[in-house]
DRENPA-3360 file (N, C-alpha, C; in nm, 2 decimals, always signed):
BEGIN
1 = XXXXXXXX = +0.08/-0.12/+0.00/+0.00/+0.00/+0.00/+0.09/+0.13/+0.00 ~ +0.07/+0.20/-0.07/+0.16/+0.32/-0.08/+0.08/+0.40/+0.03 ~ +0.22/+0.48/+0.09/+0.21/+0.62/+0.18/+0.09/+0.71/+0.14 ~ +0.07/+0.80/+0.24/+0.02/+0.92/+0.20/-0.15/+0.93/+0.23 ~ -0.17/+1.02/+0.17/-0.35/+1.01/+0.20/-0.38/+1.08/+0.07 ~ -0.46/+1.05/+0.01/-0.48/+1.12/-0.18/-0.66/+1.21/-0.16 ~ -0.65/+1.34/-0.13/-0.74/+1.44/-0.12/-0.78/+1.50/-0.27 ~ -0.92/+1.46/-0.32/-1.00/+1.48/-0.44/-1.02/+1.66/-0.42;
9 = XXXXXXXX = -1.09/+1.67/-0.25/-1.15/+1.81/-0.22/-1.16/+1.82/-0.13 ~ -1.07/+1.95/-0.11/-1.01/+2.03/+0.06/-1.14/+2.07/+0.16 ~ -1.27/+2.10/+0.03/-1.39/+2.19/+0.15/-1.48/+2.05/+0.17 ~ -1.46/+1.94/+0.13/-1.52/+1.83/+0.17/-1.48/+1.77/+0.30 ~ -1.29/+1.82/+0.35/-1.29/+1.75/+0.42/-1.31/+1.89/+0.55 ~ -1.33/+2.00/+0.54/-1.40/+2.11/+0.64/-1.57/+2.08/+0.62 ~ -1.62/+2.04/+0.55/-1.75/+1.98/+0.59/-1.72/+1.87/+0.67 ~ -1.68/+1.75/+0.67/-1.67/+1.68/+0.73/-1.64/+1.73/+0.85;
17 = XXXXXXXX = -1.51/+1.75/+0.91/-1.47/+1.88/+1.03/-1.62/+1.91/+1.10 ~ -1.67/+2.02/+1.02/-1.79/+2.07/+1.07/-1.91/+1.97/+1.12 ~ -1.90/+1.87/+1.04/-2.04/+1.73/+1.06/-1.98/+1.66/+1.16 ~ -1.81/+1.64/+1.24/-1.76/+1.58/+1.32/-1.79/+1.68/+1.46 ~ -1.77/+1.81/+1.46/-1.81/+1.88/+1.57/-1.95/+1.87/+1.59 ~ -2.04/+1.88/+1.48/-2.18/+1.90/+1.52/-2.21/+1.78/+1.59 ~ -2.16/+1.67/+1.52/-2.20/+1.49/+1.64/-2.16/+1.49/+1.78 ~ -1.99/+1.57/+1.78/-1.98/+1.57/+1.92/-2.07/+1.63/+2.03;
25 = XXXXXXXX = -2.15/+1.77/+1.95/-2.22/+1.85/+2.04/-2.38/+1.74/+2.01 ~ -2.39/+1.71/+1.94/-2.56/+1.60/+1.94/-2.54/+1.53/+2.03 ~ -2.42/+1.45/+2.03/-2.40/+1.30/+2.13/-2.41/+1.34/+2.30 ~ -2.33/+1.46/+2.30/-2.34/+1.52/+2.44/-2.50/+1.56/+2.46 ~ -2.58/+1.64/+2.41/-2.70/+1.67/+2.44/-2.80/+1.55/+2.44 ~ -2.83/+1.51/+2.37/-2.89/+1.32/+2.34/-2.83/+1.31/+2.51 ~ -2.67/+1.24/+2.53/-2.68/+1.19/+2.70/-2.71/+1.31/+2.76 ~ -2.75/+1.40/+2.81/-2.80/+1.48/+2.85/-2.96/+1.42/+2.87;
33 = XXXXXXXX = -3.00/+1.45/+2.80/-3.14/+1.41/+2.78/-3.16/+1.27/+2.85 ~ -3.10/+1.17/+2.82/-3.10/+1.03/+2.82/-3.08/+1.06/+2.99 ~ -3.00/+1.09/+2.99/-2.94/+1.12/+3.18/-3.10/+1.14/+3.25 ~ -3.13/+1.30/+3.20/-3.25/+1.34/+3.26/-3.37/+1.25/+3.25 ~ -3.42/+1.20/+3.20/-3.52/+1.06/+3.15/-3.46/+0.95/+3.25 ~ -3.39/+0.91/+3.22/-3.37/+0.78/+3.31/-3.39/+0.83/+3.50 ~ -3.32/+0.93/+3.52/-3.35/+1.02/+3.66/-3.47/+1.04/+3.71 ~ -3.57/+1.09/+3.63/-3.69/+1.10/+3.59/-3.79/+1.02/+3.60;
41 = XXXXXXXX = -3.76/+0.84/+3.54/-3.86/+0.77/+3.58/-3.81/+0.71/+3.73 ~ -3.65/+0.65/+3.76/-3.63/+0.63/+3.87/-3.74/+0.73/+3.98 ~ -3.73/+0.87/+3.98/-3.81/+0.93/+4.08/-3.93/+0.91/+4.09 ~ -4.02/+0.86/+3.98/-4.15/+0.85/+3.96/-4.16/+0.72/+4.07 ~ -4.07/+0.66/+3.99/-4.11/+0.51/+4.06/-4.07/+0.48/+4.21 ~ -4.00/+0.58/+4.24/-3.98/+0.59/+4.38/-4.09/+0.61/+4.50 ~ -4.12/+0.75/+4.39/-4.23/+0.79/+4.48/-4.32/+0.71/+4.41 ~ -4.39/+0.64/+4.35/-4.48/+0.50/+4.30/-4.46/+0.41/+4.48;
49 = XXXXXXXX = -4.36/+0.41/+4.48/-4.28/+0.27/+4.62/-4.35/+0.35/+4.71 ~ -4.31/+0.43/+4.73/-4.33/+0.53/+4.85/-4.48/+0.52/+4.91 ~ -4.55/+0.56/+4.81/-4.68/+0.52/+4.78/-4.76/+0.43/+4.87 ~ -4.71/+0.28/+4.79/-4.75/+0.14/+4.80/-4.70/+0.13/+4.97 ~ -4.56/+0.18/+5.00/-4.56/+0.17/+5.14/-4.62/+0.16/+5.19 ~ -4.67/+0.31/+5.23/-4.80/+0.37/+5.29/-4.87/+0.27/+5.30 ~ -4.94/+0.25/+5.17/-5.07/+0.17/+5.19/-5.02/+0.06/+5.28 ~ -4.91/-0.01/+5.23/-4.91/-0.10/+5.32/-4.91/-0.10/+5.46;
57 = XXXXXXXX = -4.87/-0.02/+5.52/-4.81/+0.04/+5.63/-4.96/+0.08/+5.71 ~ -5.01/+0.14/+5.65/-5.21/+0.11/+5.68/-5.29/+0.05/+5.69 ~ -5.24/-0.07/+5.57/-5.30/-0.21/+5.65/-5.26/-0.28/+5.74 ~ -5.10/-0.28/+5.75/-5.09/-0.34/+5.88/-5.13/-0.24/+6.01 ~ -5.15/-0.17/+6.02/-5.21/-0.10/+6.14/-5.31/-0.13/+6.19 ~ -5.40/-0.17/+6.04/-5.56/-0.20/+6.10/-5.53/-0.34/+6.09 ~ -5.44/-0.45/+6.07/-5.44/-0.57/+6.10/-5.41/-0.58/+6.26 ~ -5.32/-0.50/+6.27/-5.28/-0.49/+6.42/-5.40/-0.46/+6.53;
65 = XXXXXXXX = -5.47/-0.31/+6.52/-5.57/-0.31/+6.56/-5.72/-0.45/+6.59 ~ -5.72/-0.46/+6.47/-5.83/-0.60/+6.45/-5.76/-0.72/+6.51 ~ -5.65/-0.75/+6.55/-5.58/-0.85/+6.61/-5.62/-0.82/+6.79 ~ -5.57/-0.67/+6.76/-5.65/-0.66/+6.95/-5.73/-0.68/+7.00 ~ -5.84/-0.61/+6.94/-6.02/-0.68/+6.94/-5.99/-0.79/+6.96 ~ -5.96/-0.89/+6.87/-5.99/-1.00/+6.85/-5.90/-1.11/+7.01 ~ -5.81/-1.01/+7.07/-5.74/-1.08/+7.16/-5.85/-1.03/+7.25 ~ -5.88/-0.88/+7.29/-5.95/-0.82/+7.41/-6.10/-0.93/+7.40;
73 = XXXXXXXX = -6.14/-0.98/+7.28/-6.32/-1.05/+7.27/-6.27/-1.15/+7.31 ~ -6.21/-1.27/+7.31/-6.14/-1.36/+7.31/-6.11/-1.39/+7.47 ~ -6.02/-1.29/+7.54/-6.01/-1.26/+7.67/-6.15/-1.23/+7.77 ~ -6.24/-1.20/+7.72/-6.38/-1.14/+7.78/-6.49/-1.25/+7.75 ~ -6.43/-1.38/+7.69/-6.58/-1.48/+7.66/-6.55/-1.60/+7.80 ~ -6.67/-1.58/+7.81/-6.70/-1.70/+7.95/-6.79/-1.83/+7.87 ~ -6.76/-2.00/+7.92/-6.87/-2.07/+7.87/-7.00/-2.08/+7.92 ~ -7.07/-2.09/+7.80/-7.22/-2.11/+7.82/-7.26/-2.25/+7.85;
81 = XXXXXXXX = -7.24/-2.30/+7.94/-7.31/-2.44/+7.93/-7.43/-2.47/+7.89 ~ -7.53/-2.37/+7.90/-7.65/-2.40/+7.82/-7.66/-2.43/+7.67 ~ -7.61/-2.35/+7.61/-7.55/-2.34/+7.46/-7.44/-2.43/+7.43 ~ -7.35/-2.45/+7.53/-7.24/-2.51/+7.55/-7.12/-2.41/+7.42 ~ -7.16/-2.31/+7.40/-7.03/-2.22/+7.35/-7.02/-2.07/+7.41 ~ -6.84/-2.04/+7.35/-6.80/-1.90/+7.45/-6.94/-1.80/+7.35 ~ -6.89/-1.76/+7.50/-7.01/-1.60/+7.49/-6.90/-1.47/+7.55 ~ -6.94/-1.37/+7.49/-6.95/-1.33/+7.38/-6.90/-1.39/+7.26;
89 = XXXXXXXX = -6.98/-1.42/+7.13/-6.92/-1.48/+7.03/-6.83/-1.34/+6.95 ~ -6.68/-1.41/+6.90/-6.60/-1.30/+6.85/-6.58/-1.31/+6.71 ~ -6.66/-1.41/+6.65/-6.71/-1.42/+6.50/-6.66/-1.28/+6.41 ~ -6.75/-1.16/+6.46/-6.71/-1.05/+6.36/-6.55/-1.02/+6.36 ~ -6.50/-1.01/+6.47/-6.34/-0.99/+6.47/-6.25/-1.07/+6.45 ~ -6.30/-1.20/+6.44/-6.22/-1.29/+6.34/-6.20/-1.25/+6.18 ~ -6.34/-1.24/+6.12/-6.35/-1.19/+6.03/-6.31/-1.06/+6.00 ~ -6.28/-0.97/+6.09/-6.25/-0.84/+6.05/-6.04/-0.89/+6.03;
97 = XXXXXXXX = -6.01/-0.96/+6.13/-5.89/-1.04/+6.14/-5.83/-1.06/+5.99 ~ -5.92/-1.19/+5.97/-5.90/-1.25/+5.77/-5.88/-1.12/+5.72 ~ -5.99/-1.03/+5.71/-6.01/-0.92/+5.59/-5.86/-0.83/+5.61 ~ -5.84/-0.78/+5.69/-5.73/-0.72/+5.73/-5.57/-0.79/+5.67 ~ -5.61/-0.92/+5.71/-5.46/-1.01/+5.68/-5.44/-1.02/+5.49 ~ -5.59/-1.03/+5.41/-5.55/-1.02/+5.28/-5.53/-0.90/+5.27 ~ -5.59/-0.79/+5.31/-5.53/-0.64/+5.30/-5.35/-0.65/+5.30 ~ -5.33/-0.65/+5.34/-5.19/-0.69/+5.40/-5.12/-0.76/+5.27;
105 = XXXXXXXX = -5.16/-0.86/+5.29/-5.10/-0.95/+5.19/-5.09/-0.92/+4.99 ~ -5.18/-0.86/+5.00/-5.19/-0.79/+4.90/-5.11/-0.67/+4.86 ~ -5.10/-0.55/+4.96/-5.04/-0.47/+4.95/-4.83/-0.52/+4.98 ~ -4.85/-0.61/+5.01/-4.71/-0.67/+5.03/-4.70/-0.73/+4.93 ~ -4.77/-0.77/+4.84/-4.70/-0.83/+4.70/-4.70/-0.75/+4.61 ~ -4.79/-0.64/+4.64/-4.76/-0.49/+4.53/-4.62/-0.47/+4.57 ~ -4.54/-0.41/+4.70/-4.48/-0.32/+4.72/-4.31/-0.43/+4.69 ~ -4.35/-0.57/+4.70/-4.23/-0.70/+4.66/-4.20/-0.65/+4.51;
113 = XXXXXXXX = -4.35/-0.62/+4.46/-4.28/-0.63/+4.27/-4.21/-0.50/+4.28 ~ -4.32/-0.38/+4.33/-4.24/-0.23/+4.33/-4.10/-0.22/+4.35 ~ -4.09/-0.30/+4.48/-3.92/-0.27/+4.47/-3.78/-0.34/+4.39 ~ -3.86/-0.44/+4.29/-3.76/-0.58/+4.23/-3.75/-0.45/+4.11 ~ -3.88/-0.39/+4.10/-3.88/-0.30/+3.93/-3.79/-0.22/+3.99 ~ -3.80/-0.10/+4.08/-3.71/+0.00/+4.13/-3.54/-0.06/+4.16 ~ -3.51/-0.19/+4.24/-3.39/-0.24/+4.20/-3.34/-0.25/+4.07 ~ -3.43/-0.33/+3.98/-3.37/-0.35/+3.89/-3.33/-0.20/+3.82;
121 = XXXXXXXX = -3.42/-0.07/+3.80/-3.43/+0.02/+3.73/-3.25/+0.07/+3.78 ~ -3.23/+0.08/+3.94/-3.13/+0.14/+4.00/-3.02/+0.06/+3.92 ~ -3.04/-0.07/+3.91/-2.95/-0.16/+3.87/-2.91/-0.14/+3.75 ~ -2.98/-0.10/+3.62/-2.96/-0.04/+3.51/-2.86/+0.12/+3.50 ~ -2.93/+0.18/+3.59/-2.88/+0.35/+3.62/-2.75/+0.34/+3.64 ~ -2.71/+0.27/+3.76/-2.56/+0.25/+3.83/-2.44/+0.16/+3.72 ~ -2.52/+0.08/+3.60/-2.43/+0.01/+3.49/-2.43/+0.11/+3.39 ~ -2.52/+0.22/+3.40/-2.53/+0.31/+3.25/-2.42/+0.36/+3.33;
129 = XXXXXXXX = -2.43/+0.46/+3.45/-2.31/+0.56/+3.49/-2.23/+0.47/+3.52 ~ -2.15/+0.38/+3.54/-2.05/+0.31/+3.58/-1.91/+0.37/+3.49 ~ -1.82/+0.45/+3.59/-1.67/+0.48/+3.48/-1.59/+0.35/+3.41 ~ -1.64/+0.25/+3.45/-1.57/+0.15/+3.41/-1.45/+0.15/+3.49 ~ -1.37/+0.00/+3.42/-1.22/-0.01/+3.51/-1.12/-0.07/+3.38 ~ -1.00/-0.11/+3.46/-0.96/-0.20/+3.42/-0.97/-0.31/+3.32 ~ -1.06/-0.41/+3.34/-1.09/-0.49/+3.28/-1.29/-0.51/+3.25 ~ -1.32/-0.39/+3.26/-1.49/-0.33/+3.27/-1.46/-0.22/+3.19;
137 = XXXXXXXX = -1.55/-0.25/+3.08/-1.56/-0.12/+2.99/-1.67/-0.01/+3.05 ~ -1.66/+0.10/+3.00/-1.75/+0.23/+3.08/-1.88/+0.18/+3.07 ~ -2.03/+0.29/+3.14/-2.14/+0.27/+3.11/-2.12/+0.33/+2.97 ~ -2.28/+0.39/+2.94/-2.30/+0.46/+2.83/-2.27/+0.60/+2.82 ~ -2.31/+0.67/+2.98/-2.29/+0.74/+3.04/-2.16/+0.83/+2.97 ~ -2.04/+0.75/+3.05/-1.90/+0.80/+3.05/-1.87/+0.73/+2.88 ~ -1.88/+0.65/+2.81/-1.84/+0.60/+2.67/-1.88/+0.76/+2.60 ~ -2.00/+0.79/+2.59/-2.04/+0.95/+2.53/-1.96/+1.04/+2.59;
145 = XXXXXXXX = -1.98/+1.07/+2.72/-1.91/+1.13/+2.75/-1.76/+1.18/+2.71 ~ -1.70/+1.04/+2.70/-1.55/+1.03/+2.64/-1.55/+1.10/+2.47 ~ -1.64/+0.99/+2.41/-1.62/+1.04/+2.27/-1.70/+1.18/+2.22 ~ -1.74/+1.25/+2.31/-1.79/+1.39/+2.27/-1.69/+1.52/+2.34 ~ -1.63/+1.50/+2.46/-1.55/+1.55/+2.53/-1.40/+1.54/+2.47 ~ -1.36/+1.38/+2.49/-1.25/+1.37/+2.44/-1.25/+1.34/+2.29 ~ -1.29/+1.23/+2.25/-1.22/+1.20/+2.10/-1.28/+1.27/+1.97 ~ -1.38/+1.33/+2.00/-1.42/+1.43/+1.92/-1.32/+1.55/+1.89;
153 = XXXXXXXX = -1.32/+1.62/+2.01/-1.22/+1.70/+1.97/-1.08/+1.69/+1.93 ~ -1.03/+1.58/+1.96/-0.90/+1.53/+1.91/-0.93/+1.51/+1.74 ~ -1.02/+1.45/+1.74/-1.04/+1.43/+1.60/-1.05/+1.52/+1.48 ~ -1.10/+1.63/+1.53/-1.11/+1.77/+1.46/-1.02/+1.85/+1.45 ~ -0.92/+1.85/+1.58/-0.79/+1.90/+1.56/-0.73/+1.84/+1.46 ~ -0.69/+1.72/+1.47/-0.64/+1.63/+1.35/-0.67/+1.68/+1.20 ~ -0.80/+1.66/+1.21/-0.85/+1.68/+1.04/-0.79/+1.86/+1.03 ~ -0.84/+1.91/+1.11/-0.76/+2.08/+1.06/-0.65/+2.10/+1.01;
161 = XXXXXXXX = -0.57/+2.03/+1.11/-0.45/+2.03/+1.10/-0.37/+1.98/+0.90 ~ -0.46/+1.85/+0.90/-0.48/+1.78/+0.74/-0.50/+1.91/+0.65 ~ -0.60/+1.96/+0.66/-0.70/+2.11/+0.60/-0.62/+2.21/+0.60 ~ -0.53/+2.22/+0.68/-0.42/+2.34/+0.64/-0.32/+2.31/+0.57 ~ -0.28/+2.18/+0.61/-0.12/+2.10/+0.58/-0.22/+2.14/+0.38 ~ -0.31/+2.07/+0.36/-0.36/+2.03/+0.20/-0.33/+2.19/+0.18 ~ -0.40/+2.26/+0.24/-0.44/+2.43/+0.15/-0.30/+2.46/+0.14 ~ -0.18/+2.48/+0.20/-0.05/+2.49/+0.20/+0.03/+2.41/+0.07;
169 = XXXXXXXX = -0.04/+2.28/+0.03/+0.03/+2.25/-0.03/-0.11/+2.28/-0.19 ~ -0.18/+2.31/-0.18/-0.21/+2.39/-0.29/-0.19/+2.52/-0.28 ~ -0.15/+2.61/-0.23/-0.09/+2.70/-0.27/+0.08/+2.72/-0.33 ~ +0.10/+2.63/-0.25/+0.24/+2.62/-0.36/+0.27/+2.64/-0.46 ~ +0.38/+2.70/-0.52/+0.43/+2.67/-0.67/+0.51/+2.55/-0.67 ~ +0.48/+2.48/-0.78/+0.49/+2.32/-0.80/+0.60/+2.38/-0.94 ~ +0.63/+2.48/-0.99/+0.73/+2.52/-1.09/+0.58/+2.39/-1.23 ~ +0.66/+2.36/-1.34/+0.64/+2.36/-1.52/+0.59/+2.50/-1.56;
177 = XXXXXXXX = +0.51/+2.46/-1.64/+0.50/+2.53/-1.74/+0.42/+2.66/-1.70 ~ +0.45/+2.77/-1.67/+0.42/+2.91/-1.66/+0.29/+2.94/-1.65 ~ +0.27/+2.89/-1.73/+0.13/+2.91/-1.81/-0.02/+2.86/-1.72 ~ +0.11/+2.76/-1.66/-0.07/+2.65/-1.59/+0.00/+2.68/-1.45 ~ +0.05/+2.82/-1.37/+0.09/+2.80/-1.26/+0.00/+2.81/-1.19 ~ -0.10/+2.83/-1.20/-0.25/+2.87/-1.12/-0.29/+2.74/-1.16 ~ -0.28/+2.62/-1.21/-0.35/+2.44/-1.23/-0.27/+2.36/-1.13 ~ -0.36/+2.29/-1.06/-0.29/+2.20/-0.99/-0.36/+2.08/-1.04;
185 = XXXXXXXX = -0.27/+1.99/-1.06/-0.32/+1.83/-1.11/-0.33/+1.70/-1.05 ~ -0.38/+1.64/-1.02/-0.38/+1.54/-0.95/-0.35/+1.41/-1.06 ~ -0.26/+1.30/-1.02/-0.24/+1.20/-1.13/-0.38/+1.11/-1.06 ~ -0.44/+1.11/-1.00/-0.47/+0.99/-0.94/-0.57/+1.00/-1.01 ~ -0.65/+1.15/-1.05/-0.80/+1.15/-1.09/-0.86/+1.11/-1.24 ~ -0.87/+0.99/-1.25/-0.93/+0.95/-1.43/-0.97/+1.05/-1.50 ~ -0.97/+1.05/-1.62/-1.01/+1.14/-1.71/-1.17/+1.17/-1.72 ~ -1.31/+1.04/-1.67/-1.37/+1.08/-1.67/-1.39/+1.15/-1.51;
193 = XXXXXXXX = -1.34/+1.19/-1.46/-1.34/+1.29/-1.33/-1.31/+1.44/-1.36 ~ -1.24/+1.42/-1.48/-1.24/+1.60/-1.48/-1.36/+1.67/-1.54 ~ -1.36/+1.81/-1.50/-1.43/+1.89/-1.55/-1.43/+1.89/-1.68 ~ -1.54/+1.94/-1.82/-1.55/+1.91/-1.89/-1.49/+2.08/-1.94 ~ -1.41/+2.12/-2.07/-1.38/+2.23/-2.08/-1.49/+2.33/-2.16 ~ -1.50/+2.40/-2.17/-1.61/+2.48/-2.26/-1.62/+2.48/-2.40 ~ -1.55/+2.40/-2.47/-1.60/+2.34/-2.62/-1.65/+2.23/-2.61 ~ -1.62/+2.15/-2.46/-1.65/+2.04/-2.49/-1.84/+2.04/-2.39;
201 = XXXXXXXX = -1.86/+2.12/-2.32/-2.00/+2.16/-2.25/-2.08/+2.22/-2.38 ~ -2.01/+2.26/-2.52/-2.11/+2.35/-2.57/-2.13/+2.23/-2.67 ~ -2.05/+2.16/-2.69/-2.09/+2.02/-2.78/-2.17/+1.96/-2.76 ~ -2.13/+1.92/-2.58/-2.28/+1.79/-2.52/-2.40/+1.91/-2.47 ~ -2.37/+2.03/-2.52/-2.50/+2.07/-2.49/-2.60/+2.06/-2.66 ~ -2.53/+2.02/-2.76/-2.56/+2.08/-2.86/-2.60/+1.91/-2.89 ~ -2.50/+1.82/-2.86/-2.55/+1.70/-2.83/-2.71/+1.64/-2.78 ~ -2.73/+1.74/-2.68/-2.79/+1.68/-2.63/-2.94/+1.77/-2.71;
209 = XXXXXXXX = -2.91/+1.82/-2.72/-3.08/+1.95/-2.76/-3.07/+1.84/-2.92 ~ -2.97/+1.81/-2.94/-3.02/+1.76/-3.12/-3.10/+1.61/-3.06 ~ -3.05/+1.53/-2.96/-3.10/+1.42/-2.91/-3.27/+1.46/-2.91 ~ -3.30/+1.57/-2.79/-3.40/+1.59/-2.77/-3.50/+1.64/-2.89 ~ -3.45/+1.71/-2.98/-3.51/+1.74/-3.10/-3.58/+1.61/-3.17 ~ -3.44/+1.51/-3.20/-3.53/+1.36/-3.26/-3.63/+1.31/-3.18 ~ -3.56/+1.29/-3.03/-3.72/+1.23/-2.98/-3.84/+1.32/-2.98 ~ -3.87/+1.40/-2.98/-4.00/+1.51/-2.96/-4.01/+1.45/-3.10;
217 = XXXXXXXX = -3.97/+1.44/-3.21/-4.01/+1.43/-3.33/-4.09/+1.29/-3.35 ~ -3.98/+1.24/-3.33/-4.02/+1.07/-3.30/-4.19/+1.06/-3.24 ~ -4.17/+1.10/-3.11/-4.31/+1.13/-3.03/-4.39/+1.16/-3.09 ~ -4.39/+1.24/-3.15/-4.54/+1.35/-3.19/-4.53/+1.27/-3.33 ~ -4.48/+1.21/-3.40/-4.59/+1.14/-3.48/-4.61/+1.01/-3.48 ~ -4.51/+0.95/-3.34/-4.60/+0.83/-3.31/-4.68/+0.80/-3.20 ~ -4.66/+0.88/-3.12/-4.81/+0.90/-3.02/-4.86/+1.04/-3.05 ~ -4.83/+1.12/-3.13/-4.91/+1.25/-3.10/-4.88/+1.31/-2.97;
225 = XXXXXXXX = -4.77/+1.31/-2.93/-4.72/+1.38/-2.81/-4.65/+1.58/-2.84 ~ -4.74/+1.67/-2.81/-4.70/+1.79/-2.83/-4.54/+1.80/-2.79 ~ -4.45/+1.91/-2.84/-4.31/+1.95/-2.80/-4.30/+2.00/-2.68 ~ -4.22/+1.94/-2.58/-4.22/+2.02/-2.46/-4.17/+2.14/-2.45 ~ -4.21/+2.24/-2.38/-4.14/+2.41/-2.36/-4.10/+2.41/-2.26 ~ -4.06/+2.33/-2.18/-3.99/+2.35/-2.05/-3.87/+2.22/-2.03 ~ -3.76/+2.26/-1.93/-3.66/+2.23/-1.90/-3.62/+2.22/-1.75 ~ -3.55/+2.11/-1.74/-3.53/+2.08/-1.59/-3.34/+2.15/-1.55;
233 = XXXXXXXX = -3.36/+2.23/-1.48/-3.16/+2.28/-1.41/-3.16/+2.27/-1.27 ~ -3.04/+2.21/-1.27/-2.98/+2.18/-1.13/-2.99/+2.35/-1.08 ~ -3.07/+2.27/-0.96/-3.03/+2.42/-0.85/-2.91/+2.49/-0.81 ~ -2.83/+2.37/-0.82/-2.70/+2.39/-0.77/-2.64/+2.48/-0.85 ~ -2.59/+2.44/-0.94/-2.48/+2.45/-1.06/-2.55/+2.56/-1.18 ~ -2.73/+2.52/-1.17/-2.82/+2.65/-1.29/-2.78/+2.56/-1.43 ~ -2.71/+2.47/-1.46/-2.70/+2.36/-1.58/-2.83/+2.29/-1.62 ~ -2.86/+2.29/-1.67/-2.98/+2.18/-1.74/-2.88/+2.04/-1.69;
241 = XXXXXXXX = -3.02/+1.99/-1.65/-2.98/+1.81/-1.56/-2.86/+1.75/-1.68 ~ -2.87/+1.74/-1.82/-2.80/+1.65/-1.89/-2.64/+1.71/-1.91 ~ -2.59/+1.83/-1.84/-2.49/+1.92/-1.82/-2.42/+1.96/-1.70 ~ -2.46/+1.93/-1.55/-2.49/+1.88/-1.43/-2.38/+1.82/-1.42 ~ -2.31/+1.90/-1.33/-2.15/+1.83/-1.30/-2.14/+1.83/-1.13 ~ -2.20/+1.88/-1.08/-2.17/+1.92/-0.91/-2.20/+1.79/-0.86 ~ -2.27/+1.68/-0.89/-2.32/+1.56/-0.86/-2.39/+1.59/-0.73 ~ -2.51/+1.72/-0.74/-2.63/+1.71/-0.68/-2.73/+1.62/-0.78;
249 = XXXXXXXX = -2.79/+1.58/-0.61/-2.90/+1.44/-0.63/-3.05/+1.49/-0.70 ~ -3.06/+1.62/-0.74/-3.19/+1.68/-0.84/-3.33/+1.63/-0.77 ~ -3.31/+1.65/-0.66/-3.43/+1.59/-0.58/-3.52/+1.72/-0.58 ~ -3.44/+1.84/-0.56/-3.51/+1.97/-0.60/-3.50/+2.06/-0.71 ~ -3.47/+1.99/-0.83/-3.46/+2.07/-0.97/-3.54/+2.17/-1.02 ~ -3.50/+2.26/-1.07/-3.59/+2.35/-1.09/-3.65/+2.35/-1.27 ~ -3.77/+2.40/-1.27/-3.85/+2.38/-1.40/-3.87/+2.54/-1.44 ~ -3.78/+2.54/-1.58/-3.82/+2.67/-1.62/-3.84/+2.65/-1.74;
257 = XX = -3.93/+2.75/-1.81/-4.02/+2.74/-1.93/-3.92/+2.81/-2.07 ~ -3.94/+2.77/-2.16/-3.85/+2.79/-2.28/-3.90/+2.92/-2.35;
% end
């Protein structure tokens, strides 16, 4: 592989430059965002837990309560030998007992998932921000971080540095012929890569209007197709599309009338 680096066009590689700074500053704002969002639902779901506590924390109070009843009724029944059962019967406070205990139990298997989801969420959070180590690569966190902070900008210096070193060496005098001291040549670029010179633009333009003359002809007397008065030019360059050297994609061509 031969040395060197072979540059077609110097303002392509300052767009690039420019499209490398702009990513560094997206990537940073994006984790920004991403940070705030993930922060965001953790608190939600915290206070979600928080919540479910409570309730839980309410049921067992009234379990507790209904447990005392049920000890103080329980403590206060004498037997009836007539009947042959305790009296007072504490039937309701048993039952108040049950209802209490699924209260409870319920709100304790909400607040079990609440906190597996809120672990796990934490568990996510603390692997995104993790700086990494050693032999542990970063979260996502610090990975953006790095590459918008650090390797971005390293990278941009680099390319500038390329983008002066080239413009330096197109300004140079390279010495031949007098004549072409304002031409700089590149051996690497094929012949269909160069620019086309202005006898040869007024040919394939003359080229091409005689093409279009036969087919309109052709047309109109085998479908009956009227002659068109209008013409399509690159926005870019103002060339008619079949003259079009900038290698814009004519997605927005413009139509003007003859």
């Amino acid at each position: 592989m031969e040395d060197g680096v072979r540059i077609r066009n110097v303002h392509s590689l300052e767009e690039m430059n420019n499209m490398i700074a702009f990513t560094g500053e997206a990537m940073a704002n994006i984790e920004e965002n991403v940070s705030n969002y993930i922060d965001g639902v953790k608190d939600v779901l915290d206070q979600q837990l928080d919540i479910i506590r409570e309730k839980l924390e309410e049921a067992e109070e009234r379990l507790s309560e209904a447990e005392d009843d049920l000890s103080s009724c329980e403590a206060s029944q004498e037997y009836d030998e007539d009947s042959g059962r305790y009296r007072p019967s504490c039937a309701s406070e048993e039952r108040a007992v049950r209802r209490a205990r699924r209260e409870v139990e319920k709100w304790q298997k909400k607040y079990d998932e609440g906190k597996r989801i809120v672990d796990e969420c934490q568990h996510e959070i603390d692997e995104y921000n993790d700086p990494g180590g050693v032999l542990s690569p970063p979260g996502g966190h610090y990975l953006i971080i790095n590459m918008s902070q650090n390797q971005t900008p390293k990278i941009g210096e680099q390319l500038r540095e390329y983008i002066d070193e080239a413009f330096d060496v197109l300004q140079q005098d390279v010495g031949g012929d007098p004549s072409a001291a304002n031409e700089i040549t590149n051996p690497h670029v094929k012949p269909e890569d160069m620019p086309l010179s202005q006898d040869e633009r007024f040919a394939k333009f003359r080229e091409n209007i005689q093409g279009q003359k036969e087919e309109q002809a052709y047309n109109a007397a085998a479908y009956d197709i009227k002659d068109a008065n209008r013409a399509m030019r690159c926005p870019s360059c103002g060339r008619p599309l079949q003259l079009c050297t900038c290698k814009n994609l004519h997605a927005d061509a413009v139509i003007y009338e003859r």
